[in-house]
Backbone as a printed PyTorch tensor [residue, N CA C, xyz], in Angstrom:
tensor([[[106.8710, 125.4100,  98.0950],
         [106.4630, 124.0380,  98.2860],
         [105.7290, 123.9410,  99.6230]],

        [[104.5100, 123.4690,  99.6110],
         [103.5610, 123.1800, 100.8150],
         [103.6190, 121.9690, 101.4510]],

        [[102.9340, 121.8790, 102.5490],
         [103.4790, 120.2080, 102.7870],
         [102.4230, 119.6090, 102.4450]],

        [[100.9340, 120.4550, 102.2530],
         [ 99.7680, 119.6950, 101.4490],
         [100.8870, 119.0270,  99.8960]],

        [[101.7100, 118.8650,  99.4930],
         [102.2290, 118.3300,  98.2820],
         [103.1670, 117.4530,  98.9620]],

        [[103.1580, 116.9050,  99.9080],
         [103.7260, 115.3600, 100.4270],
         [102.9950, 114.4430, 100.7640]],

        [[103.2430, 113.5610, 100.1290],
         [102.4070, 112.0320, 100.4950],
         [103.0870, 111.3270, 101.5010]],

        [[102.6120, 110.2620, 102.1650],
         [103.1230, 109.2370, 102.0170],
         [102.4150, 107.6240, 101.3860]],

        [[103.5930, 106.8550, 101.1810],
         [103.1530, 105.4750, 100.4890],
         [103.1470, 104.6450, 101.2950]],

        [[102.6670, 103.7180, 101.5350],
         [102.7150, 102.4330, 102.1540],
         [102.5440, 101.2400, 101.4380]],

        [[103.4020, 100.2700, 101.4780],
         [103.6790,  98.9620, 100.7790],
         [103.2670,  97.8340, 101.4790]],

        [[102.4090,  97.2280, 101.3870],
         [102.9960,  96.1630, 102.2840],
         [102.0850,  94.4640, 101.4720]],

        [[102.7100,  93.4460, 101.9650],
         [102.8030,  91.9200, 101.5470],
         [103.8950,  91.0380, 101.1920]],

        [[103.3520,  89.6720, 100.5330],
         [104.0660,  88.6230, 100.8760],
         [105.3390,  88.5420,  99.3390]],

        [[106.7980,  89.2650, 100.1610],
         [107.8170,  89.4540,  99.2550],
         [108.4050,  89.0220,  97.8720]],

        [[108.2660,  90.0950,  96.8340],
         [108.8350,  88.6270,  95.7730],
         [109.6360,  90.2060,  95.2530]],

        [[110.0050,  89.6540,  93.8940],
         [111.1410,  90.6020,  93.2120],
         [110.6780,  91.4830,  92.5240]],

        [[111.2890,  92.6040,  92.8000],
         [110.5420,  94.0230,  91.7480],
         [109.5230,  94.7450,  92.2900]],

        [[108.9290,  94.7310,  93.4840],
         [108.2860,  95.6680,  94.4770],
         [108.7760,  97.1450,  94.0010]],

        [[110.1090,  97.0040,  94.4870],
         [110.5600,  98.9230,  94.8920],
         [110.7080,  99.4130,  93.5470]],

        [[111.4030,  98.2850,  92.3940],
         [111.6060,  98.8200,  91.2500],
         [109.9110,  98.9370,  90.4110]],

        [[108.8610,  98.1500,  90.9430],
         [107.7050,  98.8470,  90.0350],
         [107.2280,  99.7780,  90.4520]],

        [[107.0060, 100.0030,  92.0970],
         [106.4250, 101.6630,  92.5150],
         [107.4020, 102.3520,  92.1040]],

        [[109.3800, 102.4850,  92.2230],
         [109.6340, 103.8770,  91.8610],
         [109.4050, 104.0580,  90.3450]],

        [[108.9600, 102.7870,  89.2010],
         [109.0050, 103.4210,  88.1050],
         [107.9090, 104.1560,  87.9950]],

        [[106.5960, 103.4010,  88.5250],
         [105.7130, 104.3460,  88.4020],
         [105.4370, 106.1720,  88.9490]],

        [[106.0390, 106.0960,  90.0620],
         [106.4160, 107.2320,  90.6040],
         [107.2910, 108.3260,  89.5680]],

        [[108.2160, 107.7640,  89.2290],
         [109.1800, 108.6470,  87.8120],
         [108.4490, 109.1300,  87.1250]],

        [[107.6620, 108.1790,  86.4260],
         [106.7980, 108.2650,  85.2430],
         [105.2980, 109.3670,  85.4170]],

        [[105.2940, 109.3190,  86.9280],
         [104.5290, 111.1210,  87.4410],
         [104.8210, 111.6360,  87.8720]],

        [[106.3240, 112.0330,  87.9220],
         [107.4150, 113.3280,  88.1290],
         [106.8380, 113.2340,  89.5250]],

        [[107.3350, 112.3260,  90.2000],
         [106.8550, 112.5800,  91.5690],
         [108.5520, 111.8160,  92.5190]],

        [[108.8390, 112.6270,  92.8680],
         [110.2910, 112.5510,  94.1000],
         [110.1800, 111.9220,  95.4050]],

        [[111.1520, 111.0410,  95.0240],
         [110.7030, 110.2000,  96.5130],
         [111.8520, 110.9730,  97.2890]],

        [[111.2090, 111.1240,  98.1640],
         [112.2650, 111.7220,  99.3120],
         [112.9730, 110.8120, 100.5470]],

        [[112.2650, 109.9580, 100.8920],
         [112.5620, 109.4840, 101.7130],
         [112.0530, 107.8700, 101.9950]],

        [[112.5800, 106.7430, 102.0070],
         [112.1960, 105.2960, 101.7410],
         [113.0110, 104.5430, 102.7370]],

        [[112.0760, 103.4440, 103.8040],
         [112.3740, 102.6720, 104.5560],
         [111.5870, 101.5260, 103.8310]],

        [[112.3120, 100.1570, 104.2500],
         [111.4010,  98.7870, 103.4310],
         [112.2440,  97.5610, 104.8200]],

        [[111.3260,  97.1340, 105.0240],
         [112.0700,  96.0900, 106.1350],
         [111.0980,  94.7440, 105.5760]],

        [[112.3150,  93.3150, 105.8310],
         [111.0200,  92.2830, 105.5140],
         [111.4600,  91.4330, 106.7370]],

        [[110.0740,  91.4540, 107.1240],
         [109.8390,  90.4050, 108.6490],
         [108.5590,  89.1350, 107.8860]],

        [[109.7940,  87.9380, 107.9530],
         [109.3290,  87.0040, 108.3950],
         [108.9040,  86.5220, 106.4060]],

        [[109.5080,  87.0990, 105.9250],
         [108.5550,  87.2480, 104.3790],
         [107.6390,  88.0640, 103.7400]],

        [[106.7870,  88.8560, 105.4290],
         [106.4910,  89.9970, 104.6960],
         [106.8780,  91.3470, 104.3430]],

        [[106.8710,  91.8140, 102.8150],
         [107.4560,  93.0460, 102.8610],
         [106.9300,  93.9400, 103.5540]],

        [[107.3520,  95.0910, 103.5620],
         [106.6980,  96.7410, 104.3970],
         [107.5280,  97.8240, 103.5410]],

        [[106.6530,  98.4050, 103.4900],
         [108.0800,  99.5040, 102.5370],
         [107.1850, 101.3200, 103.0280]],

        [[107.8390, 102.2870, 103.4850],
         [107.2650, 103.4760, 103.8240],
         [108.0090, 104.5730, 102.5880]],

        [[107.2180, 105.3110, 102.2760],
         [107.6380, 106.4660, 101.4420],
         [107.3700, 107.6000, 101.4200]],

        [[108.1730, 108.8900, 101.7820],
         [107.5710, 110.2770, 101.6530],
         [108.2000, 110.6810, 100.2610]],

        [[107.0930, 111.0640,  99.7100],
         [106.9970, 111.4290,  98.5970],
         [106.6740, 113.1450,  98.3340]],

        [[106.9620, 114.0500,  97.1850],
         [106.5860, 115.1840,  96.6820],
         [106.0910, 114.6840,  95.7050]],

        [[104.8270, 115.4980,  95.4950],
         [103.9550, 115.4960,  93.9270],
         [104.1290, 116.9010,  93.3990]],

        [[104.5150, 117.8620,  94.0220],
         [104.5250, 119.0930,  93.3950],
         [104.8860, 119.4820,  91.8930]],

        [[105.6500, 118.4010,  91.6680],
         [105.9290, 118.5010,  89.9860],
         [105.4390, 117.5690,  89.1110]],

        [[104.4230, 116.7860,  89.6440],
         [103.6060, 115.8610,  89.1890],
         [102.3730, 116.6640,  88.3200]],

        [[102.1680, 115.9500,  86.9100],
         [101.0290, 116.8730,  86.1180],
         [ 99.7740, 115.9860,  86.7020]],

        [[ 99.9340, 115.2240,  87.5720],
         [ 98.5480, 114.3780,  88.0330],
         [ 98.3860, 114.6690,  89.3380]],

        [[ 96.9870, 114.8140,  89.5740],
         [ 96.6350, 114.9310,  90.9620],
         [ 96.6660, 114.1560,  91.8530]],

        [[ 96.6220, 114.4200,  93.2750],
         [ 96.8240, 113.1700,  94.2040],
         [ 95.9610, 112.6920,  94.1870]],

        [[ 94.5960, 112.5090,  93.3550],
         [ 93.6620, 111.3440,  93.4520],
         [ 94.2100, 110.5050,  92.3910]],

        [[ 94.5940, 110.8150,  91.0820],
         [ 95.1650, 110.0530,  90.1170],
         [ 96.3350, 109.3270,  90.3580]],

        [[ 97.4450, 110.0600,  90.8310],
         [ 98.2530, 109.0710,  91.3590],
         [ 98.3440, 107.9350,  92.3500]],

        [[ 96.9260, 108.2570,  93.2810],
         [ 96.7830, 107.3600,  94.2590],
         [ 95.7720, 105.9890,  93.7560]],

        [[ 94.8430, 106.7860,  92.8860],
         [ 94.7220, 105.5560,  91.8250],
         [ 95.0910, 104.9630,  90.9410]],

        [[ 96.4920, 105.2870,  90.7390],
         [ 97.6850, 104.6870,  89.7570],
         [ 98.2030, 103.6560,  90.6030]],

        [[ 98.8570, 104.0740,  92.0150],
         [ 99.5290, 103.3710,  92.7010],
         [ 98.7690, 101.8960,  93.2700]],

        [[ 97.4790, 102.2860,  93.3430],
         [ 96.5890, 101.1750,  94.1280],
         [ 96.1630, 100.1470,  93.0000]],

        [[ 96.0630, 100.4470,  91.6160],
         [ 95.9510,  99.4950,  90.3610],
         [ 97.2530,  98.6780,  90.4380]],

        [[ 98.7730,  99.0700,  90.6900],
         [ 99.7720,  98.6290,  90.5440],
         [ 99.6180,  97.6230,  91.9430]],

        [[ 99.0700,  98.3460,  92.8220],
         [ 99.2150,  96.9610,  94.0490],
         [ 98.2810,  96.1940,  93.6530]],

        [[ 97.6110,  96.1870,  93.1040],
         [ 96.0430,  94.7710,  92.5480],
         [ 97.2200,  94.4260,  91.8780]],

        [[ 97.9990,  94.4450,  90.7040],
         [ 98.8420,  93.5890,  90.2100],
         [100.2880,  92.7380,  90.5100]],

        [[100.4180,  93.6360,  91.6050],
         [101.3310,  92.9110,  92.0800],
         [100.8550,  91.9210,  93.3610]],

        [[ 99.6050,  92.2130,  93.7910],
         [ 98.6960,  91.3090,  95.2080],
         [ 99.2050,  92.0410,  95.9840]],

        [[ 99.7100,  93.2290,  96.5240],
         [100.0130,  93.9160,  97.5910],
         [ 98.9170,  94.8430,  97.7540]],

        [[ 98.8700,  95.1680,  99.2960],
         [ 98.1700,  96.5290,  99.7730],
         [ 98.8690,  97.8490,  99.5780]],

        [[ 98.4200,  98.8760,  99.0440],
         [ 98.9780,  99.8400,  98.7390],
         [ 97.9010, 101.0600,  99.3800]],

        [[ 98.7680, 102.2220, 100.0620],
         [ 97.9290, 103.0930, 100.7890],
         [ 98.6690, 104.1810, 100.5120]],

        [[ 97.9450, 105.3050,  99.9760],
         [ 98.5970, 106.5130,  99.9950],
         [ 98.1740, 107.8250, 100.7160]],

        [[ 98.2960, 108.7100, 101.3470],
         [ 97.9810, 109.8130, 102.1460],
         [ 98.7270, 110.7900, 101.9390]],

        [[ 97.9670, 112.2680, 101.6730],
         [ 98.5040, 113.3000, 101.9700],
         [ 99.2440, 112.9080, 103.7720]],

        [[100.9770, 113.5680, 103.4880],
         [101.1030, 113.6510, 104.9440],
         [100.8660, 114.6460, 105.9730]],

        [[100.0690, 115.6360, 105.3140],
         [ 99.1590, 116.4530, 106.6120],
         [ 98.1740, 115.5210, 107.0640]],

        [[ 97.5300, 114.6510, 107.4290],
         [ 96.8220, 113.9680, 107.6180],
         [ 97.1880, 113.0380, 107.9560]],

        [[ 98.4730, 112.1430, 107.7340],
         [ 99.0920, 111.1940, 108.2270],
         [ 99.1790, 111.5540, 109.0290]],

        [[100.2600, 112.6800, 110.0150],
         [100.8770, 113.4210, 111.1820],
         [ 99.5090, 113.3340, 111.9960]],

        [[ 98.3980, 114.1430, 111.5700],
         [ 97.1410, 114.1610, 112.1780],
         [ 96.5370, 113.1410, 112.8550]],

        [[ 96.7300, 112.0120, 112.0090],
         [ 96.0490, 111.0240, 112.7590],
         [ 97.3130, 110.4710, 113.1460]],

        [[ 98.4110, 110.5550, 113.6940],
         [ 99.5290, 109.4370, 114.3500],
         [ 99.9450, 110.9980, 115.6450]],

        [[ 98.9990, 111.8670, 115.7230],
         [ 99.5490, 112.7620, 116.8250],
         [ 98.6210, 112.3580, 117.7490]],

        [[ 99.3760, 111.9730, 119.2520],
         [ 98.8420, 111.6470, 120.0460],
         [ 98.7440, 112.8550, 121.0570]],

        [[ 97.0980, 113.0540, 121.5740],
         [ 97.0020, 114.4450, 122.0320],
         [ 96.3330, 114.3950, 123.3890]]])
């Protein structure tokens, strides 16, 4: 397992019910493992962070990231996904 096969997700907008339960279904549904999930709501707005594995996912990380970002148009949330080699990259301060 490489760490090019970790994402992370980012959630974020104005809170209502079934957020976590529609990204993890969609996530299931592309054999993709969440590893690790923080969600805090300030003020009404949600935030939700996710490291994710795709390694056993039959879809690529462009497909899933355009799975995930159709699901935020329907729910009105922003949805952002990143390989996390590249996350680290750009949040290392040098």
């Amino acid at each position: 397992m490489t760490a090019n096969n970790k994402i992370i997700i980012t959630v974020s907008g104005t809170d209502k019910v079934g957020i976590v339960a529609k990204i993890a279904t969609i996530l299931a549904e592309l054999n993709v493992n969440i590893e690790d999930i923080k969600q805090t709501l300030m003020q009404g707005h949600f935030v939700m962070f996710m490291l994710c594995d795709i390694t056993n996912s039959p879809k690529s990380f462009k497909e899933i990231k355009d799975q995930l970002q159709e699901e935020g148009e329907q729910l009105k949330m922003e949805i952002w996904v990143q390989r996390k080699e590249i996350f680290d990259t750009m949040h290392t301060v040098g």
